[in-house]
C-alpha positions as CSV (number, residue, x, y, z in Angstrom):
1,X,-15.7,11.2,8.8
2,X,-14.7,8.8,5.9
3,X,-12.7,5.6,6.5
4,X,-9.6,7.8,4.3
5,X,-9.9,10.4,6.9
6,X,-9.7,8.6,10.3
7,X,-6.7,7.1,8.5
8,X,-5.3,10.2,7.2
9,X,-4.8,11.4,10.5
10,X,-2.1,8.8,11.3
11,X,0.0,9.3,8.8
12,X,3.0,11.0,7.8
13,X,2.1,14.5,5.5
14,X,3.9,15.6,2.5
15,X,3.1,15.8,-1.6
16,X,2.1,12.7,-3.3
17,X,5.6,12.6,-5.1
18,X,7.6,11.9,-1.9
19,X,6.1,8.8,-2.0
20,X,7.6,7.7,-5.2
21,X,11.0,6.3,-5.7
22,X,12.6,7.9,-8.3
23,X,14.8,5.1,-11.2
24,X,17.9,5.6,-13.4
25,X,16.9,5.7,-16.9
26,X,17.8,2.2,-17.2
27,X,16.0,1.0,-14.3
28,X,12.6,2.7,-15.7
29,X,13.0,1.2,-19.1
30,X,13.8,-2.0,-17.2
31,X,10.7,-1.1,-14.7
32,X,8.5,-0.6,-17.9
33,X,9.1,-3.6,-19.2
34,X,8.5,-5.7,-15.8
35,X,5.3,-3.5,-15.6
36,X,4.0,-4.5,-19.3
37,X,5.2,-8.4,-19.0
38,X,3.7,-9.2,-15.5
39,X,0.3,-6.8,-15.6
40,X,1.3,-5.0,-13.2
41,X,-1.3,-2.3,-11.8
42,X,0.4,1.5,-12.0
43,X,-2.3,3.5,-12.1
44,X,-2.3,6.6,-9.2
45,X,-0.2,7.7,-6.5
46,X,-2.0,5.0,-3.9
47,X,1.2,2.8,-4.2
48,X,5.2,2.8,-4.6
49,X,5.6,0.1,-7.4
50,X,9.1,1.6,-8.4
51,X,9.7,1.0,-4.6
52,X,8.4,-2.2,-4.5
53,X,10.4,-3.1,-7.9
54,X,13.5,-2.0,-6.9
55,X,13.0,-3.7,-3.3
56,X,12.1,-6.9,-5.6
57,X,15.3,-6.2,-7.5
58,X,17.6,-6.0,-4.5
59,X,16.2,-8.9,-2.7
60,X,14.0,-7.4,0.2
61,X,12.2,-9.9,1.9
62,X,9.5,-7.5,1.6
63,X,9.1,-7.6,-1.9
64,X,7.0,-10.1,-2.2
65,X,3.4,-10.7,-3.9
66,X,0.4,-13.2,-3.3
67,X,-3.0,-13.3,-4.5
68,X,-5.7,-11.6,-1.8
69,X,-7.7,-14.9,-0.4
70,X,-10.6,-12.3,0.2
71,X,-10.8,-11.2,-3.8
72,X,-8.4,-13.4,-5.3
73,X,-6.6,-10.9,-7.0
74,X,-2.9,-10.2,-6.7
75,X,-1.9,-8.1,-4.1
76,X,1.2,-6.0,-3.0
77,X,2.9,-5.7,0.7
78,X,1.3,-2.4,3.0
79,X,5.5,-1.3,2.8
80,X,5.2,0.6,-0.2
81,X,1.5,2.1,0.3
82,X,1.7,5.5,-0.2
83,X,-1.2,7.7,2.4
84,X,-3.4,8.0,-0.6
85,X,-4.3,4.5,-0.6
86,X,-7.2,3.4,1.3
87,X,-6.2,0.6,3.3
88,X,-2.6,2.5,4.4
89,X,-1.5,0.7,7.3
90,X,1.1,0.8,10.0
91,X,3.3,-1.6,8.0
92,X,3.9,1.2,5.9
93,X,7.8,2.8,5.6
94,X,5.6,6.2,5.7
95,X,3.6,5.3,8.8
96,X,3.5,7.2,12.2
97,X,3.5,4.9,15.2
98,X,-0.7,5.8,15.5
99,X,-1.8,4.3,12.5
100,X,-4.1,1.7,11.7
101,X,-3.2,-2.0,12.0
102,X,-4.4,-5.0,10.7
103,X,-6.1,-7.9,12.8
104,X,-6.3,-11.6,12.4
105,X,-9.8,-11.0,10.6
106,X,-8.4,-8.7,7.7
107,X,-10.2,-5.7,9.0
108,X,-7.7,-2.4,9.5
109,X,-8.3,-1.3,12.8
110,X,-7.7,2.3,14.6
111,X,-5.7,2.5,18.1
112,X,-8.5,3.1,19.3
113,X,-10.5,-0.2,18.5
114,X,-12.5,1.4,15.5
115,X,-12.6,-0.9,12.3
116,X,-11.8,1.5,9.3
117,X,-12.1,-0.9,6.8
118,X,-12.8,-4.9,6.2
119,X,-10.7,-6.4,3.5
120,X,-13.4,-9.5,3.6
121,X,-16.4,-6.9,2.8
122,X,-13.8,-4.8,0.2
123,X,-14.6,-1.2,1.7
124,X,-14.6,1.0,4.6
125,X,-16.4,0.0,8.1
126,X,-20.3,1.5,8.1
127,X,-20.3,3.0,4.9
């Protein structure tokens, strides 16, 4: 069983669109223009970066983005990971209670002790 399947099975189901915060006309033109200023990566259904902008716009605490010490590339809190991204997490708003969590050695670990993926080696456990 992949690393995407053990974590598929702790997650909350429904279509990839339910995972994607629908904007205003304004706010998408606004959105775009964020999006095409700062680089920001769009691509897929892996993340909510509508989410994350509007939580940015708002002033959520959550909102917030740093570059990964691991890859040194920027990187985007688990809150608006959608199930389709790999590394979906129990910090997720989607998240059931049995998801993975992260530990104090990047890796995404199972409930039940299993390492699903190690952000310092970039990919899934044993694969």
């Amino acid at each position: 069983m992949s690393a995407r399947d053990r974590i598929a099975q702790h997650m909350v189901r429904a279509s990839p669109a339910t995972y994607q915060t629908g904007l205003t006309p304004t706010e998408e033109a606004l959105y775009q223009a964020w999006v095409a200023k700062n680089r920001v990566p769009t691509a897929g259904n892996d993340y909510d970066m509508r989410g994350f902008y509007r939580g940015l716009l708002g002033g959520d605490p959550r909102a917030t983005s740093a570059i990964d010490p691991n890859d040194s590339r920027m990187h985007y809190p688990d809150y608006w990971k959608t199930p389709e991204h790999e590394t979906f997490s129990n910090e997720s708003q989607w998240a059931t209670p049995l998801a993975p969590a992260w530990n104090d050695q990047d890796q995404l670990v199972s409930r039940g002790g299993r390492v699903v993926f190690d952000d310092r080696r970039k990919g899934p456990w044993g694969q």
